[in-house]
N, C-alpha and C positions, 0 to 999 in steps of 0.2 A: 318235732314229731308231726306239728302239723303240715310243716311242709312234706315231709313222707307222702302222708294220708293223700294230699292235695296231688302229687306227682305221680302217686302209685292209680289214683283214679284216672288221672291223665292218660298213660299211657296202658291200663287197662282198656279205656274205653277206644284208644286209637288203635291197640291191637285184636280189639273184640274180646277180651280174654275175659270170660267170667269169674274165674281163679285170681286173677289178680286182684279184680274189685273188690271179690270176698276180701283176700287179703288185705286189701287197703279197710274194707270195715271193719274188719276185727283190729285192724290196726287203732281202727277209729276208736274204737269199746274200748280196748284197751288203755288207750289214754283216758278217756272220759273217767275210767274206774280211778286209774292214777293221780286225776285232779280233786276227784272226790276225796281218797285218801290222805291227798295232801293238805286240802283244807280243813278237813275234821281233826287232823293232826294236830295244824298251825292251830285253830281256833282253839282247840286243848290245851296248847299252850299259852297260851296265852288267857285265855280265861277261866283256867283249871278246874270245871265243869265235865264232870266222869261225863254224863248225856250228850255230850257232844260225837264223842268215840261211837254210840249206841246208834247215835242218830246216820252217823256216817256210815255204818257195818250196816243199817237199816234200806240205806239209799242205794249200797251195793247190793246188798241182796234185792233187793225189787229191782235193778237194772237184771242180776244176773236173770233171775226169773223170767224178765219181758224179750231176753234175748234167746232166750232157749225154749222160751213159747215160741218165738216167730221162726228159730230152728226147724222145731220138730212140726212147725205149719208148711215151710216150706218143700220136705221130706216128705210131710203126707199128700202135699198138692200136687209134687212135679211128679211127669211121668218118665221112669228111668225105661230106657230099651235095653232089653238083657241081649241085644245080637249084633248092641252098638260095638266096633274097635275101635271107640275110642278112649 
């Protein structure tokens, strides 16, 4: 996956394409959620401690949060032109 991220950045930035880079972040978030999840898993099991799971669900909700603040900052900052075709 990190190579994805690494390559989809690549050639976002060699095509200018905004769209991609998005894509390659979200691709980015996406993992980061999934190593999270996988470590609050493993560390569960392994040391069968319920607050580990709590802590984990804790650290994704505060990523999803921080990610959808800077969403809807960046929604309210940019200026869209409604007579763009593109």
């Amino acid at each position: 996956m990190y190579i994805l991220i690494k390559y989809k950045i690549k050639v976002g930035n060699e095509l200018n394409s905004a769209a991609i880079i998005a894509d390659a972040n979200c691709t980015k978030t996406c993992f980061n959620l999934s190593i999270v999840l996988l470590l609050s898993s493993v560390l569960y099991e392994i040391f069968k401690i319920n607050y580990i799971d709590v802590l984990g669900s804790l650290v994704i909700a505060y990523y999803a949060f921080k990610e959808g603040r800077e969403a809807f900052e960046k929604a309210r900052t940019s200026k869209i032109d409604p007579h763009c075709n593109c």
